[in-house]
C-alpha positions in Angstrom: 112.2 37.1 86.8 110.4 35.2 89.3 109.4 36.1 93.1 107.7 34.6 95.7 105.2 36.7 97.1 103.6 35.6 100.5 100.5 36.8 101.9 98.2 35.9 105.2 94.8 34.8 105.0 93.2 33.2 108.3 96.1 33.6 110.2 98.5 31.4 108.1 100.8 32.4 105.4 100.4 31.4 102.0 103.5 31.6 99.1 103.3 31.8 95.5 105.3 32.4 92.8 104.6 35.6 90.5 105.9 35.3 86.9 104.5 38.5 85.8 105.3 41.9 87.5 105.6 41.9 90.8 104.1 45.0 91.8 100.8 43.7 89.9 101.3 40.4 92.1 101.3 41.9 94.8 98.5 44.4 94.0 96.3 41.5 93.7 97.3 39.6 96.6 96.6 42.3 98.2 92.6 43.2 97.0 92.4 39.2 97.9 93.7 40.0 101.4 91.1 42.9 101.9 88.3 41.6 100.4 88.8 38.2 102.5 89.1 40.9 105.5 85.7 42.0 104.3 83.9 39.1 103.8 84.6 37.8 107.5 83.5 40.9 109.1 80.2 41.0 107.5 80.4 37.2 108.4 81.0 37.8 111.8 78.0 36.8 113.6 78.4 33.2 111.6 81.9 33.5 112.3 82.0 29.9 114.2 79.6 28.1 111.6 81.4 29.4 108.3 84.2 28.2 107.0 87.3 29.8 105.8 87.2 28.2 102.3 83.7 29.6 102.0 85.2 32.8 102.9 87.5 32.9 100.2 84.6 31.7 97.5 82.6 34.9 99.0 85.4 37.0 98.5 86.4 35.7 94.9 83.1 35.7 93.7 82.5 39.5 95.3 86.0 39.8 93.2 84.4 38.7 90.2 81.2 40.8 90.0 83.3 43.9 90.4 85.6 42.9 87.1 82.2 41.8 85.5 80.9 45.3 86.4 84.1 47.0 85.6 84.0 45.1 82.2 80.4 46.2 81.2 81.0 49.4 81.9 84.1 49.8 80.4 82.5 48.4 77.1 79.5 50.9 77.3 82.1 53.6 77.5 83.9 52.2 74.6 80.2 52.1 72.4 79.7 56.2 74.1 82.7 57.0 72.4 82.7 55.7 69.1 79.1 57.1 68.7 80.1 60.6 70.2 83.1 60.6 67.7 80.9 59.4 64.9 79.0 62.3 65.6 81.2 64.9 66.0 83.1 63.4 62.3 79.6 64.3 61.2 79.4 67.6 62.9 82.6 68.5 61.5 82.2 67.4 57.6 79.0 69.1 57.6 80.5 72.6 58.5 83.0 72.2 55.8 81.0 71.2 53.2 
C-alpha cells in the first residue's frame, strides 16, 4: 500500500511516497532529519557561507560511512562465527572420538 510520508529539512516540507513499509520509511526519514540537524550545527559557524544542498551531501555521506562501517563489521562478525563454530565442531568430534 502506498503513503506519503512528509518530512522538514531547512524549514520546508518535503513529500515522498513509501512503497515499502511505512514504519521503515519513516525510520529513515527520520535518521535523514537528525543527521541533517547534525551536520548544520557542527556547520554553524559557516552557517551563512554553506549551502543547504551541501548539507544534505554531508549528512548522506556521514550516512554512508556509518552503513559502510556497520557492513564491515557485520561481515567480520559473520567470519568470528563460522571460525568459532568450526572450532567448537572440532572440539566436539574430538571428545567423542
Amino acid at each position: 500500500m502506498e503513503q506519503h510520508i512528509t518530512i522538514e529539512l531547512f524549514g520546508k516540507p518535503f513529500t515522498f511516497k513509501a512503497d515499502a513499509e511505512v514504519t521503515q520509511a519513516k525510520e529513515v526519514a527520520d535518521l535523514l532529519v537528525k543527521e541533517v540537524a547534525r551536520v548544520e550545527n557542527q556547520q554553524s559557524d559557516q552557517a551563512s557561507t554553506i549551502s543547504n544542498l551541501t548539507i544534505l551531501m554531508l549528512a548522506a555521506l556521514n550516512i554512508a560511512n556509518e552503513h559502510m562501517e556497520l557492513k564491515r563489521d557485520h561481515k567480520k562478525l559473520l567470519r568470528d562465527i563460522s571460525e568459532r563454530s568450526k572450532n567448537l565442531i572440532q572440539t566436539l568430534n574430538r571428545s567423542t572420538q
